[in-house]
RODO-2510 file (C-alpha; in nm, 4 decimals, decimal comma):
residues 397
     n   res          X          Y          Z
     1     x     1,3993    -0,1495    -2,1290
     2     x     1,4620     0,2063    -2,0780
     3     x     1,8335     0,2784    -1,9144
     4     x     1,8402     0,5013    -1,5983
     5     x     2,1368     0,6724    -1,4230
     6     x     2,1605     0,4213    -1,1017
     7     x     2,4046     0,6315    -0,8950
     8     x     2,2132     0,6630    -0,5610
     9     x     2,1937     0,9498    -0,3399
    10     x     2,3347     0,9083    -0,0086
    11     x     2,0168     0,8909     0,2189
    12     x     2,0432     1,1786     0,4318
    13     x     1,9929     1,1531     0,7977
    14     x     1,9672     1,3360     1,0972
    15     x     2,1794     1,0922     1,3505
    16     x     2,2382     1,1930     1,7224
    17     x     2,5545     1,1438     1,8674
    18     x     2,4405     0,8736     2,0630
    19     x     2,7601     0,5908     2,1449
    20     x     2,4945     0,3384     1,9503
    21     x     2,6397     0,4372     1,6161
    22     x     2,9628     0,3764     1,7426
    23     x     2,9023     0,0371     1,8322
    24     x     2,7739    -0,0311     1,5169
    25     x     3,0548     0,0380     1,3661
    26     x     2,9735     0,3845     1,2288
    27     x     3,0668     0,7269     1,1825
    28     x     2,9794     1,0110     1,4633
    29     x     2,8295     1,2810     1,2869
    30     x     2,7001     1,6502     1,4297
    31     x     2,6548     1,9552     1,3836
    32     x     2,6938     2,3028     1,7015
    33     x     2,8267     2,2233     2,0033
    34     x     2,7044     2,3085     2,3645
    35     x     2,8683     2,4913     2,6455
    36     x     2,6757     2,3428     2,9340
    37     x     2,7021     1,9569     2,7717
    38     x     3,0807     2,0797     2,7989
    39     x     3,0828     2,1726     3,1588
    40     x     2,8800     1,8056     3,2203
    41     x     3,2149     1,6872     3,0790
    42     x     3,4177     1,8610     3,2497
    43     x     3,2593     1,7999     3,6119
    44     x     3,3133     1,4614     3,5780
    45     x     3,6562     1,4796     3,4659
    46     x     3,7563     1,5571     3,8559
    47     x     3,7363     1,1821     3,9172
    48     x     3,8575     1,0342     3,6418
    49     x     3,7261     0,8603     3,3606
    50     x     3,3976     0,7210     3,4201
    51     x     3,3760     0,3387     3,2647
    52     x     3,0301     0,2521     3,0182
    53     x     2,9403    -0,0114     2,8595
    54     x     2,7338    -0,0138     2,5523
    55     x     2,5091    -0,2660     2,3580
    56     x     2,4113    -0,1005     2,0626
    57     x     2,2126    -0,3491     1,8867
    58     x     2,3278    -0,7135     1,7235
    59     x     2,6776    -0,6794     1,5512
    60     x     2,9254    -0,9191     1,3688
    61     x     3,2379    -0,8523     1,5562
    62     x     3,3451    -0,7551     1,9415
    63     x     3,4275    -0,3377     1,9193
    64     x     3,7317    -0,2856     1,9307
    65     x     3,8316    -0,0914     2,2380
    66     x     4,1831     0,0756     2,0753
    67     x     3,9760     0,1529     1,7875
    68     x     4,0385     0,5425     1,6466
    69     x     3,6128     0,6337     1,6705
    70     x     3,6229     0,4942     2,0436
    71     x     3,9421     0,6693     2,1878
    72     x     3,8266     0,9762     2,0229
    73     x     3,4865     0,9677     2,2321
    74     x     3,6563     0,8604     2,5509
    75     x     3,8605     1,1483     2,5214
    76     x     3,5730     1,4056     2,3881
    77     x     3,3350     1,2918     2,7099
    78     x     3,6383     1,1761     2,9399
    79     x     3,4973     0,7845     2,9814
    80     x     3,6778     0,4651     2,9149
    81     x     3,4086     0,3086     2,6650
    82     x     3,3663    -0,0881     2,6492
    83     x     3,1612    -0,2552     2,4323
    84     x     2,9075    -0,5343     2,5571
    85     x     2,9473    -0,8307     2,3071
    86     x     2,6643    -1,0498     2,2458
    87     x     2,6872    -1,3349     2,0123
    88     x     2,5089    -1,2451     1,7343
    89     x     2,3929    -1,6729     1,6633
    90     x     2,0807    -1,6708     1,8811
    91     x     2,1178    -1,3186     1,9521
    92     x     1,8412    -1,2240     2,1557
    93     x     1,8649    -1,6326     2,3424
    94     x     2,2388    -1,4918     2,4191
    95     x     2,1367    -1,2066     2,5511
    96     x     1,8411    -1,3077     2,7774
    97     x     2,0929    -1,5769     2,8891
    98     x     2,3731    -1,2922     2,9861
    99     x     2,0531    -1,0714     3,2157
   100     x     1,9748    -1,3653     3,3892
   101     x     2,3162    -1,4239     3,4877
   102     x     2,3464    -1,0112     3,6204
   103     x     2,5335    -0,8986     3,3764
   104     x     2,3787    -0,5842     3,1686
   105     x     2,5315    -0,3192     3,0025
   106     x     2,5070     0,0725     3,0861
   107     x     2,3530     0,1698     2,7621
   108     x     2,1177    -0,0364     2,5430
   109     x     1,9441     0,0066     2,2229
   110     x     1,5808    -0,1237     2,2144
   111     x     1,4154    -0,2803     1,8688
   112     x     1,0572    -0,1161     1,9657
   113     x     0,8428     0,0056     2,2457
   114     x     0,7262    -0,3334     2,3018
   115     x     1,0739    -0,4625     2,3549
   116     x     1,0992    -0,1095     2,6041
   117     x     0,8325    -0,2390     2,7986
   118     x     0,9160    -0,6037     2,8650
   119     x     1,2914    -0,4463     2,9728
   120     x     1,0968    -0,2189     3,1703
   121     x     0,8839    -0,5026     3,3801
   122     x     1,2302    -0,6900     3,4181
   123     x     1,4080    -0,4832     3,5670
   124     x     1,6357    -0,3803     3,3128
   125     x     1,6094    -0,0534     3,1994
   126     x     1,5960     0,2435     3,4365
   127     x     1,3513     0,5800     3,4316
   128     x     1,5386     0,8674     3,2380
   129     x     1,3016     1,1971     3,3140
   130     x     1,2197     1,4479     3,0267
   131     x     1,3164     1,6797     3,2486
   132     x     1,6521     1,5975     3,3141
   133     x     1,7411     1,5332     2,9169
   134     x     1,5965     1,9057     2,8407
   135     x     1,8199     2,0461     3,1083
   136     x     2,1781     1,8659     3,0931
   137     x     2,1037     1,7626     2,6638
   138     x     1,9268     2,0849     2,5494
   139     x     2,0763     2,0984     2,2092
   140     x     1,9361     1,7285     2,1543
   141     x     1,6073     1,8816     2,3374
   142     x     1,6029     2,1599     2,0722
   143     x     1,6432     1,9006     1,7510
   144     x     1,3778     1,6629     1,9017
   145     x     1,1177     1,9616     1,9415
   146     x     1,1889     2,0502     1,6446
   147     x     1,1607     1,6981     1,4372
   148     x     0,8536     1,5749     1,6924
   149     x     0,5595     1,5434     1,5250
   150     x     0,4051     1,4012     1,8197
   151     x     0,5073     1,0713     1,8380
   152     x     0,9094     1,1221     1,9221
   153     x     0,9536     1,2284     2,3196
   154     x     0,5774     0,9923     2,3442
   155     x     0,8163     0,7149     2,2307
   156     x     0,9865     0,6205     2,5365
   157     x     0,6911     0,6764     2,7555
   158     x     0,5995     0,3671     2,9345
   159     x     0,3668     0,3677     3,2213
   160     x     0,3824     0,7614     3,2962
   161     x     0,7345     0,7416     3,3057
   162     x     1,0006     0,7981     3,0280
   163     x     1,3171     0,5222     2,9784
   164     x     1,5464     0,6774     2,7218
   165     x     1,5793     0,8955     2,4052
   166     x     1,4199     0,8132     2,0616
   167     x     1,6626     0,9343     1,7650
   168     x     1,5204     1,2160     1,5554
   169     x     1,6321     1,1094     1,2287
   170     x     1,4838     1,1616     0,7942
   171     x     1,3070     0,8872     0,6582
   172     x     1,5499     0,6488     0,4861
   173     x     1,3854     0,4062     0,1955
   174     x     1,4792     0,1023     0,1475
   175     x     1,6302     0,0221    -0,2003
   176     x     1,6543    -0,2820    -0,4665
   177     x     2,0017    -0,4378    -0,5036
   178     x     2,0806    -0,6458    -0,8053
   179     x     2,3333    -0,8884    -0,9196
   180     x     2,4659    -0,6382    -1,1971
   181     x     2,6894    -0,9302    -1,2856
   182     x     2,4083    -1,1569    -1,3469
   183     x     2,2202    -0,8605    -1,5581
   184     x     2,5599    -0,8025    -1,8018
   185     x     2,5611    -1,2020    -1,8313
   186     x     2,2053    -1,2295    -1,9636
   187     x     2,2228    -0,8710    -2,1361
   188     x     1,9663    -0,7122    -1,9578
   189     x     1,9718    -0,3987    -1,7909
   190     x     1,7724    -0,3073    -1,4640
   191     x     1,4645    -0,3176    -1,4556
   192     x     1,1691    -0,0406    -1,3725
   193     x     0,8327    -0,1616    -1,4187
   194     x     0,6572    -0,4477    -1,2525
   195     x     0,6053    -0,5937    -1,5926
   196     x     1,0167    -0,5540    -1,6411
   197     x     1,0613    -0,6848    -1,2713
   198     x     0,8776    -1,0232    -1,4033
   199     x     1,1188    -1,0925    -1,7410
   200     x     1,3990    -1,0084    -1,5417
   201     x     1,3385    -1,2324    -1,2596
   202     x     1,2127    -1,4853    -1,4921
   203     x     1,5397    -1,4554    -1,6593
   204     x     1,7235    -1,5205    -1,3476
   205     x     1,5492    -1,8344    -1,2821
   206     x     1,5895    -1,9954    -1,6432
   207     x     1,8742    -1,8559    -1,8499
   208     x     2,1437    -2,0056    -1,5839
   209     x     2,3082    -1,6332    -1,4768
   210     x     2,5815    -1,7601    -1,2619
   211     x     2,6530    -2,0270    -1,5460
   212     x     2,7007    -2,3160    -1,3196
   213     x     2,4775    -2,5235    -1,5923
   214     x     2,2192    -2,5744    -1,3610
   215     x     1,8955    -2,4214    -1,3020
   216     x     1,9078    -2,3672    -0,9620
   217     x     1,8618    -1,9704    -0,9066
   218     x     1,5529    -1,7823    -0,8205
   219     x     1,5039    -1,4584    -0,8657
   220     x     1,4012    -1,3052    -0,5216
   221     x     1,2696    -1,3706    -0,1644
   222     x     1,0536    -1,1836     0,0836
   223     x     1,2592    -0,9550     0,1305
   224     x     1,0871    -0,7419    -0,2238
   225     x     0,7091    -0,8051    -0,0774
   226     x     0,6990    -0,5062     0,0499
   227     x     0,8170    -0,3759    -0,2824
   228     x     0,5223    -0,5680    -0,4841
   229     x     0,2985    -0,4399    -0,2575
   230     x     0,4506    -0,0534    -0,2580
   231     x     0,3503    -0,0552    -0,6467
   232     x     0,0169    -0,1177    -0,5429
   233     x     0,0255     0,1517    -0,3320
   234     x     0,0506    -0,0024     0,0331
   235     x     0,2256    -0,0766     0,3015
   236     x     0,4442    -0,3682     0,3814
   237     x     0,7141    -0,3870     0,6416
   238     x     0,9377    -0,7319     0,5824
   239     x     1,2858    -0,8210     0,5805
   240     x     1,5557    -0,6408     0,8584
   241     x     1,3721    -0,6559     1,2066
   242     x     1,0769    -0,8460     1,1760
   243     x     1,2835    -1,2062     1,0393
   244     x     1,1520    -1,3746     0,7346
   245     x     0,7611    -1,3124     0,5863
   246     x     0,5871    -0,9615     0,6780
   247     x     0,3740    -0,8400     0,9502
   248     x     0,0101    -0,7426     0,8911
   249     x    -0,0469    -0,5553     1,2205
   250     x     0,0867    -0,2208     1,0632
   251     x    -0,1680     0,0954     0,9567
   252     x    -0,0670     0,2708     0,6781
   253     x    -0,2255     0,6572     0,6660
   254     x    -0,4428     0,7188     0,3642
   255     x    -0,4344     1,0573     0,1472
   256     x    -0,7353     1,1342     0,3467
   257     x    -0,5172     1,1322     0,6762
   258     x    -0,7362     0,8445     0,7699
   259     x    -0,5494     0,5577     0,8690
   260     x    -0,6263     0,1907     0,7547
   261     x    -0,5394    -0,1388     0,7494
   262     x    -0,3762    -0,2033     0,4103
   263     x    -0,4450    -0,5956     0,4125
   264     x    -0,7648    -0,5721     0,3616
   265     x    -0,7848    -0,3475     0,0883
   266     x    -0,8305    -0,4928    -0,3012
   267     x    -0,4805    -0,3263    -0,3742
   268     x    -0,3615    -0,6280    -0,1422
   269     x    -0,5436    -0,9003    -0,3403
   270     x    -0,3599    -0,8164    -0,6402
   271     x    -0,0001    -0,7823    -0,4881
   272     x    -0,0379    -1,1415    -0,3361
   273     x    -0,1759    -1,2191    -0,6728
   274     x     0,1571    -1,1517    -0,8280
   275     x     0,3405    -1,2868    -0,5615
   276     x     0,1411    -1,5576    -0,5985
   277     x     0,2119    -1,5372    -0,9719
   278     x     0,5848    -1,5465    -0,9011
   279     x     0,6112    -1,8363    -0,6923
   280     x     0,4768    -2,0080    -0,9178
   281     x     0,6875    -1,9674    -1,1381
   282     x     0,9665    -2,0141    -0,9734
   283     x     1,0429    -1,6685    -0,9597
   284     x     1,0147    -1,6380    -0,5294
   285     x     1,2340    -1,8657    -0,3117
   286     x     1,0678    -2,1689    -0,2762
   287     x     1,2667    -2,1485     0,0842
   288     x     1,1687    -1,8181     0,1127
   289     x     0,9626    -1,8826     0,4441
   290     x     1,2601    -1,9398     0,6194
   291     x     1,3953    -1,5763     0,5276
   292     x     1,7064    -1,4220     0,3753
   293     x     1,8707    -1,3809     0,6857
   294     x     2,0921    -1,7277     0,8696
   295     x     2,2232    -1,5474     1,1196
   296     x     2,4421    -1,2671     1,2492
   297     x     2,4149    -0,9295     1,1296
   298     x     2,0356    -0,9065     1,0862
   299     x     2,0354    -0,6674     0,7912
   300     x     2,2389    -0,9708     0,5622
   301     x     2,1022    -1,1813     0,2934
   302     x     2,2468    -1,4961     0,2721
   303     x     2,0453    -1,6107    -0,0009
   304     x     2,1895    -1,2935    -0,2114
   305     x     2,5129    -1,3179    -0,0617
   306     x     2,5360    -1,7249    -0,1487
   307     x     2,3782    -1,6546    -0,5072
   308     x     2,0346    -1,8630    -0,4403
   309     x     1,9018    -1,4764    -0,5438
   310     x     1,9380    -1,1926    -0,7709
   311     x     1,7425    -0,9341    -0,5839
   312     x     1,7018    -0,8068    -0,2393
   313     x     1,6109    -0,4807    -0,0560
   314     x     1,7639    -0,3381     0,1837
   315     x     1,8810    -0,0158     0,3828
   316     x     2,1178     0,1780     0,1010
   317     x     2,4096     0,2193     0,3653
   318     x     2,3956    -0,1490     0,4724
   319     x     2,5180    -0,1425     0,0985
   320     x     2,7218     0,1602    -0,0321
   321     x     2,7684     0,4279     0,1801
   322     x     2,7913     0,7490    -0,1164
   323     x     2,7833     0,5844    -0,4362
   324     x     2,7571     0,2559    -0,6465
   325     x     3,1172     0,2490    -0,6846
   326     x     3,2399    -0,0985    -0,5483
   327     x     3,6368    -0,0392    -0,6107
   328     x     3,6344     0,2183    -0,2856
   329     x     3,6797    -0,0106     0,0718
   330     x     3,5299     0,2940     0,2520
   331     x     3,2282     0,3274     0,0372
   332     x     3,1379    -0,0548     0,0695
   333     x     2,8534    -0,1178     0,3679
   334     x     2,8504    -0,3760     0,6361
   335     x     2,6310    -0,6673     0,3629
   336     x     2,8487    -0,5446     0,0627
   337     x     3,1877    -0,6525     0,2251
   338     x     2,9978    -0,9567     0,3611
   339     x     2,8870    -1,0355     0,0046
   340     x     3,2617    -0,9930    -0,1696
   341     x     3,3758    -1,1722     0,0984
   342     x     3,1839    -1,5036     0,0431
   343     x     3,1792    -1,4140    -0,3697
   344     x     3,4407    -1,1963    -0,4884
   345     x     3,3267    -1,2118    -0,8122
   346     x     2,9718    -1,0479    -0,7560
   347     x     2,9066    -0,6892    -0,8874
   348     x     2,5806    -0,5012    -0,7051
   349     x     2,4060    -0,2080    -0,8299
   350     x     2,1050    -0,0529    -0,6702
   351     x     1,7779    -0,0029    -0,8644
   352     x     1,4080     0,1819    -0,8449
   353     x     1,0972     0,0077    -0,7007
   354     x     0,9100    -0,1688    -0,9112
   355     x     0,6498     0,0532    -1,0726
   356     x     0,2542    -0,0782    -1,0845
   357     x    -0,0318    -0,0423    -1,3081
   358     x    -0,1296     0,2822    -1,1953
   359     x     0,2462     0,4468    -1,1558
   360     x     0,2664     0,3850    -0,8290
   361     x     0,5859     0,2308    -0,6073
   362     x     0,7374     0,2527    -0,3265
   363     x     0,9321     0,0304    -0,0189
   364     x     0,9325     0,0059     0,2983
   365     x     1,1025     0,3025     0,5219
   366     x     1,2571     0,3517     0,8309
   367     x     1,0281     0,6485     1,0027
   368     x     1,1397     0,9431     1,1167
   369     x     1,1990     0,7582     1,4856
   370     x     1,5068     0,5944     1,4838
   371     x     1,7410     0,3906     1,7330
   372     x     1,5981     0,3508     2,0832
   373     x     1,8623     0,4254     2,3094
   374     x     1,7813     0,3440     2,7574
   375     x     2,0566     0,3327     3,0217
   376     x     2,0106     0,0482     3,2256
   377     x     1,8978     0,0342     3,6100
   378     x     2,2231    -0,0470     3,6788
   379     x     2,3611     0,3171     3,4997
   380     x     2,1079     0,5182     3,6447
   381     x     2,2520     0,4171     3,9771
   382     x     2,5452     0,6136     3,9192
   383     x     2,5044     1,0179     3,8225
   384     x     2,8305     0,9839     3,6646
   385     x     2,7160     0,7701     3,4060
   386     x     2,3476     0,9112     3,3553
   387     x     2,5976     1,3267     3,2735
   388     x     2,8430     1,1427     3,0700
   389     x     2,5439     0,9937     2,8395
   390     x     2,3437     1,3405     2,8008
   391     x     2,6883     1,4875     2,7113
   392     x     2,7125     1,2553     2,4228
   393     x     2,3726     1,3702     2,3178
   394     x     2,5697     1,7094     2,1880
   395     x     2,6845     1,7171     1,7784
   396     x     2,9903     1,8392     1,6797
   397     x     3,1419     1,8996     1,3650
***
């Protein structure tokens, strides 16, 4: 097989400073600053601090209120910041649970605009006009006209009305992660082609790589379907978000700017054919219906992380955050220190999509859309709350 340099890019992204990244645990970035979004800080520093609370998605771990991130935006925007914990076992059960009894954070991050509308009908999540985001947030109103290609201030539309920002943000690939330890054991090196996907995997299954003398490894999940399929040339969307399988109710836009249904097309006959192929073989987790993911943090792969598996895909920074280097703490994402943690003895390296017959591959992507981010009816209540959150919309160095 031929060698190729594995050191990954870090996926760039365009990421408002919305207090969502915070509470998952990661980095405020920015870029300018803005006098008026200032001056919205400033008028409500004449009565104090102004307390928010903030669910920003499913995490593995309460925030941690005396962390250094959150006292330095409590003191940038003049709030005292609390994070809403929601058990992350049964996380969406948990949460329903904690909105029937009244309690609801101030800020919430949605999964999709069908999850915006059924927070909408109950009662949830409060109207946030267009009107008053371009005037107290017009440096985030000047990046979103500029990224929109339509679709981004549409996003949180829901009935006439609009319930929150949508995150202009780059596209951001998934990417293949390997047990490199496995790979040195057998002597193989990663792998390119689809043909080279199959004597790797096939490898994994019967040449015993974590030399436990049984033959009780597989060499991937579903979590690489929408891999298979990408060399084909279509569309999948599986793994983080949608639980274990795929969903088949996503267009994909031909080269004709036409869009289709990719299902249906023969391309899709022949990437179920191999994955077809594979299970058979042993090659796909025969308990792969029940998905890589057990629990908590949705992006994790317990079947990697446990060793069932060789090969999953996921979000690069969920992995590494600059590099493939494992020996630096702060490079190591959210799954990777999962994954060391429950097997300090793995080594991971990232990898290219499989490449198909006619040199095509691909994975799924994150759009150009990102984090959904509403203030609750009970926020919108209080004009406090509704100026300190379009402050945070400003970036800063």
């Amino acid at each position: 097989m031929r060698k190729r340099n594995l050191n990954m890019k870090q996926t760039k992204r365009f990421t408002c400073c919305l207090l969502s990244a915070a509470m998952a645990g990661t980095m405020l970035a920015g870029c300018g600053s803005s006098d008026k979004a200032a001056d919205t800080s400033a008028a409500a520093a004449d009565d104090g601090p102004v307390q928010m609370e903030f669910l920003g998605g499913q995490t593995t771990a309460e925030v941690d209120d005396n962390a250094e991130v959150v006292k330095m935006i409590e003191e940038r925007f003049n709030i005292d910041l609390k994070g809403f914990y929601v058990d992350p076992n049964n996380f969406q059960e948990n949460l329903n649970v904690k909105f029937a009894g009244g309690e609801m954070p101030d800020v919430i991050v949605v999964g999709s605009p069908a999850e915006l509308a059924t927070y909408v009908e109950g009662g949830i999540i409060g109207e946030l006009p267009i009107e008053t985001i371009r005037e107290k947030a017009p440096t985030f109103a000047k990046v979103a006209d500029e990224y929109d290609d339509g679709s981004l201030w549409s996003t949180m539309i829901y009935n006439g009305k609009n319930y929150g920002v949508a995150q202009p943000m780059n596209q951001s690939p998934m990417a293949m992660f390997w047990r490199k330890d496995w790979l040195d054991k057998l002597g193989l090196e990663v792998p390119e082609t689809l043909e080279e996907y199959e004597e790797v995997l096939t490898a994994f299954v019967e040449q015993d790589p974590d030399g436990n003398g049984k033959k009780d490894t597989a060499g991937a999940a579903e979590r690489i379907f929408g891999a298979v399929f990408g060399a084909f040339g279509l569309r999948c969307i599986t793994g983080v978000g949608t639980g274990s399988g795929f969903t088949v109710e996503e267009m994909q836009l031909g080269e004709d700017n036409v869009p289709f249904f990719p299902y249906i097309r023969p391309e899709a006959k022949e990437a179920l054919t191999v994955l077809h192929d594979w299970y058979e073989k042993g090659i796909i987790d025969k308990e792969f219906i029940t998905g890589e993911n057990h629990g908590g943090y949705a992006g994790l792969s317990h079947s990697f992380m446990n060793g069932q598996i060789g090969l999953t895909c996921a979000p690069p920074y969920t992995y590494f955050a600059y590099s493939s280097d494992m020996k630096a703490e702060d490079n190591l994402g959210i799954c990777m220190k999962e994954m060391v943690a429950v097997n300090p003895d793995a080594v991971v390296v990232p990898g290219p999509a499989p490449v198909g017959p006619e040199g095509k591959s691909g994975t799924e992507a994150w759009g150009k859309i990102g984090r959904l981010t509403c203030l609750t009816t009970k926020a919108v209540q209080d004009p406090r709350k509704v100026d300190a959150f379009l402050a945070m919309l400003v970036h800063w160095k």
